[in-house]
N, C-alpha and C positions, 0 to 999 in steps of 0.2 A: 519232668522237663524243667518245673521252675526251679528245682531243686538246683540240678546241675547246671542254669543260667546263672544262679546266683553264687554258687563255688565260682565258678568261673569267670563272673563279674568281680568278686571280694579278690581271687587270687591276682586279678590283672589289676586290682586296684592298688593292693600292697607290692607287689612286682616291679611298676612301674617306678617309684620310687627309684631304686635300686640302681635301675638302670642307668639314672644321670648320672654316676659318677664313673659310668667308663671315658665320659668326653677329659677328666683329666686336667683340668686348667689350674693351674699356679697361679700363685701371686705374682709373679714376674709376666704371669701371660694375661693376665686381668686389668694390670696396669701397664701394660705398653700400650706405646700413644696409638700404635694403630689398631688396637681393640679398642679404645676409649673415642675414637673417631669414628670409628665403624660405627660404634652401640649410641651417636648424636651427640658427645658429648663438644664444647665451643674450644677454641687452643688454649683460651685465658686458662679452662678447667685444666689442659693436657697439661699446658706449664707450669701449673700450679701443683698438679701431683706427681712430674719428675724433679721439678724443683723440692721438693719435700722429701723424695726418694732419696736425694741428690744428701739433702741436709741430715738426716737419716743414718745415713752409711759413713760418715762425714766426707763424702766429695766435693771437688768444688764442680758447680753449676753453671755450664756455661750458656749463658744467656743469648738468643737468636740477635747477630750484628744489627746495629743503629744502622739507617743510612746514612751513607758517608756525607750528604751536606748538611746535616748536625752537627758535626765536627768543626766546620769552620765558623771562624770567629761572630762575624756579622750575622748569621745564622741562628749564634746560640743566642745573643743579647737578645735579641726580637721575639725569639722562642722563650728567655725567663722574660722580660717585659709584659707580653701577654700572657705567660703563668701567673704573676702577679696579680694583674687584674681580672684575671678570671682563675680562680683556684680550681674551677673543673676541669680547666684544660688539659689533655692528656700530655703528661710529663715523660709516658713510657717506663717509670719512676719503678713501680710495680712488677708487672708484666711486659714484657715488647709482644709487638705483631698480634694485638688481641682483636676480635670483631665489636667491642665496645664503640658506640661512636657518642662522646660526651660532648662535642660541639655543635650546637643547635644549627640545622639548617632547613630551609624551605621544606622539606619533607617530613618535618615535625606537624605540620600546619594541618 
């Protein structure tokens, strides 16, 4: 009986194995943003690895739209003024629409 417990243990042990690669996942299915969301990863990461996909293949990379009152004038001056004085401030520079939050508020305390 331990005999054949143990065949049958080793055989499901190397077997199993084997098995995984009916599921079949590409690289194209690995890196799509909604497997990469799915499996926790944050947008900064998702953007960061279509944008590289993007540079990659040489496409160009279209980045998720500003909000439209960054555009206007009085808007931007105040926006680089306080980049200026604080260099942490998120410039969007990088990444847009990331869950990074670099300006310190009450909830840091």
């Amino acid at each position: 009986m331990k005999k054949i417990l143990l065949i049958t243990g080793l055989t499901a042990l190397f077997a199993l194995p084997s098995f995984a690669e009916y599921t079949e996942l590409t690289t194209k299915d690995i890196t799509s943003p909604d497997y990469l969301k799915k499996h926790g990863h944050s947008t900064a990461i998702i953007q960061a690895a279509q944008k590289s996909i993007a540079q990659t293949n040489g496409e160009e990379y279209k980045r998720p739209v500003e909000k439209e009152y960054y555009n206007e004038p009085f808007v931007k001056y105040v926006r680089k003024f306080f980049m200026y004085i604080d260099p942490s401030y998120d410039d969007h520079s990088f990444m847009n629409d990331h869950d990074i939050h670099t300006s310190p508020s009450y909830e840091d305390l």
